[in-house]
N, C-alpha and C positions, 0 to 999 in steps of 0.2 A: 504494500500500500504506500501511496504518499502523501505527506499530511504537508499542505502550503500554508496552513498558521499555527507557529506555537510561540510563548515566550522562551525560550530556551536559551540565550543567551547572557551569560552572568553578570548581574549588577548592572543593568542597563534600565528597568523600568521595575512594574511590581509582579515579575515574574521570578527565574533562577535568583535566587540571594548571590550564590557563589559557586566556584564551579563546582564542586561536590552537589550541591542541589541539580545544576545542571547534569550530571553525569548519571543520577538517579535517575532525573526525568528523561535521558538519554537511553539507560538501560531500559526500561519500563515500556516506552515506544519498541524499541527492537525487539522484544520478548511477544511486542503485540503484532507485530506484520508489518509495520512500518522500516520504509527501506529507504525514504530519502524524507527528508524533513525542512521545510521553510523556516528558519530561525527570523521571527518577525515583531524587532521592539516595537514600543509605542510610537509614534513620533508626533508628539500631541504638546500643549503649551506646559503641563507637569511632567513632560519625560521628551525636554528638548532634545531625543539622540539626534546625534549627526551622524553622515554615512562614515566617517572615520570613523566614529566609535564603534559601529555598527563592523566593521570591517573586523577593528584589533579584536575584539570580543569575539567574534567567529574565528581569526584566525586559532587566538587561544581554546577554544573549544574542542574546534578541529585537530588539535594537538593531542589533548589531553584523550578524547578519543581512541583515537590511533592508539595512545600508549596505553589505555584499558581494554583494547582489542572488541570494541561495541561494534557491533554489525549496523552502522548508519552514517549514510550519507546528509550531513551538513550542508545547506545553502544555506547564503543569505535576503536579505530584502527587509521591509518593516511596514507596520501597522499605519498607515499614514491619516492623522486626522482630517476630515474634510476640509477645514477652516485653515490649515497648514499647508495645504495643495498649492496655492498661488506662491507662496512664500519658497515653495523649493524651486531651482530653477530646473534647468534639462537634464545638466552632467548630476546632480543630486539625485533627481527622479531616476537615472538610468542606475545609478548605485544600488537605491535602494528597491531596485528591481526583483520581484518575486520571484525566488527560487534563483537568483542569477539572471534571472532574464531579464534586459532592459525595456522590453517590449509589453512585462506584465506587471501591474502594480496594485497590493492590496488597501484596498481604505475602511476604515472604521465608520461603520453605521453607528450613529448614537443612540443610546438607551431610549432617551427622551426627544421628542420631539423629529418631525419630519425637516433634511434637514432640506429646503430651498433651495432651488440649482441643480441640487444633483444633477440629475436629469441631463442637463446642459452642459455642466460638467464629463460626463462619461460619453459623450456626445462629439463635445473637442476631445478628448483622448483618443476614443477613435479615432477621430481621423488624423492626429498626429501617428496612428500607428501603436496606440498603447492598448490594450486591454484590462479597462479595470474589475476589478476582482471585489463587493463588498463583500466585508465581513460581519457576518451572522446579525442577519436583519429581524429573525425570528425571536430576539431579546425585546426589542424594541415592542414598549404599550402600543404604540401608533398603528406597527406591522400587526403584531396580534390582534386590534380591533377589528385591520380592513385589510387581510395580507393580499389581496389580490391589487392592489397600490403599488408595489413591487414590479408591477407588467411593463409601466414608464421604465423604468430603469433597466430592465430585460432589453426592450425596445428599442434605446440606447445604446443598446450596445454592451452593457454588464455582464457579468458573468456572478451567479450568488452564492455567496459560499456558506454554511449551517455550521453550528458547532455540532459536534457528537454528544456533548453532553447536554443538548438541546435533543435530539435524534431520538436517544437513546432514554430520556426521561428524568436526567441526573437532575437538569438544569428547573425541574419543575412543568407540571400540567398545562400551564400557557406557552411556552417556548415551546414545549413538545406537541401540543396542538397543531402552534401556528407552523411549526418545521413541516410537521404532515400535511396542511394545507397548501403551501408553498409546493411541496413535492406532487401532491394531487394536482394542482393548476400547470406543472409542470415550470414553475419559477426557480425551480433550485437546480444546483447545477455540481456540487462537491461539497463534502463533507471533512472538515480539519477539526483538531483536536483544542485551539487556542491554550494549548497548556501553559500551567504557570508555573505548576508548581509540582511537587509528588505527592501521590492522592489526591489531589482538588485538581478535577477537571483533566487527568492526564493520560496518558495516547490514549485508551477506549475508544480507535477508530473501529477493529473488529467485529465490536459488540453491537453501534449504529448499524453494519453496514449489512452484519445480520439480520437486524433488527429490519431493517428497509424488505431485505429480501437479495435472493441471488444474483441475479443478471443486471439489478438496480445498482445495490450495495456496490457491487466489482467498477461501475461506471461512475458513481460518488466517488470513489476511495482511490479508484486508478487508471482506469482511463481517463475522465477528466482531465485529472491532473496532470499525467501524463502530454496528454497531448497539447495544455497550456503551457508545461515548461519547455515544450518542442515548438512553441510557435504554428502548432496547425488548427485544422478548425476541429472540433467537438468533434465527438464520434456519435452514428446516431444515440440517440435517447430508448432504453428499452420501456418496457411497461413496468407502472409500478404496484406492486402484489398489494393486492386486495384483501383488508382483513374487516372484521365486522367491530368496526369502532377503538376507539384510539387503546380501549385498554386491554384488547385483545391484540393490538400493535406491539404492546410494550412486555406484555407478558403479565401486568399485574393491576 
């Protein structure tokens, strides 16, 4: 599997404390089927990273790694807040390119409130050639009340990204709702981890992708992702399995 959002990099926002926390949360993805992973800081007005920090913190990672023999591959990229988008220029955006890619870029949907522009925002990206990527819109009261508001942004040009512990029920009965609604409309597009930490929230990309169902789950979890960090388009979209209400979804 490939997960293009986690905090996994140390001491950069309120994700990894330090690399040992890092290394946990490193182990715990590779134990779970994850095989390449998006190290993706905040980059919001309380977790100013820059792509150098962004950079030394993966390269250290990437080290440390290697010397505990973890079976994953490390990218990098970052969390980019909507309101912080004008403020990075080209060579910054192409840095904090999703998975390495400077052509894919994650941004941060906010809890609260729809934000304005979007839309128009992921719009010019396109056509500069960038594909943006939000992150887990199914948190957001907004999305949950009206998730099919979402379709503007699909429309655009978006690609939607859910967390797993939205998917999979961790995150609670509304996120888990709105995730299956979004996947129902066919607004969702991949499934990442947003790890922060060990135990809260961490790889349980497996258990969503089950949880989805077979030919769905593998297209959430790896194709998708796959083919965004390749620069191609989407693979078709399979059907998504049919269960009789959300709590026969989740298993409880």
């Amino acid at each position: 599997m490939i997960d293009l959002h986690s905090h996994l990099l140390p001491g950069l926002d309120d994700g990894a404390r330090d690399v040992e926390e890092a290394l946990l949360i490193a182990r715990s993805m590779s134990e779970d089927g994850v095989r390449i992973v998006a190290a993706t800081p905040h980059v919001r007005d309380d977790y100013p990273t820059s792509p150098d920090q962004m950079e030394a913190a993966l390269t250290q990672l990437r080290a440390a790694i290697e010397e505990e023999g973890i079976a994953l591959d490390v990218r990098g990229g970052g969390e980019i807040a909507i309101d912080r988008l004008d403020s990075l220029d080209s060579e910054a955006r192409a840095r904090f390119g999703l998975g390495g890619n400077p052509r894919l870029l994650l941004l941060e949907f906010p809890y609260y409130g729809w934000p304005l522009g979007l839309a128009r925002e992921c719009e010019g990206l396109r056509i500069e050639g960038v594909v943006p990527v939000i992150a887990h819109p199914e948190r957001s009261v907004e999305v949950q009340e009206r998730p099919d508001q979402i379709e503007t942004l699909v429309r655009a040009g978006a690609v939607i990204q859910l967390t797993a512990a939205s998917v999979d029920g961790r995150l609670g009965r509304a996120p888990a709702a709105c995730a299956r609604r979004l996947l129902e409309l066919e607004l969702a597009h991949l499934i990442s981890s947003d790890a922060h930490a060990p135990g809260v929230r961490e790889a349980g990309l497996s258990a969503a992708a089950a949880g989805v169902g077979g030919e769905l789950g593998d297209w959430l979890t790896r194709l998708v992702p796959a083919a965004l960090l390749a620069g191609d388009d989407l693979p078709p979209r399979p059907p998504l399995r049919r269960r009789r209400g959300l709590r026969g979804w989740f298993g409880g």
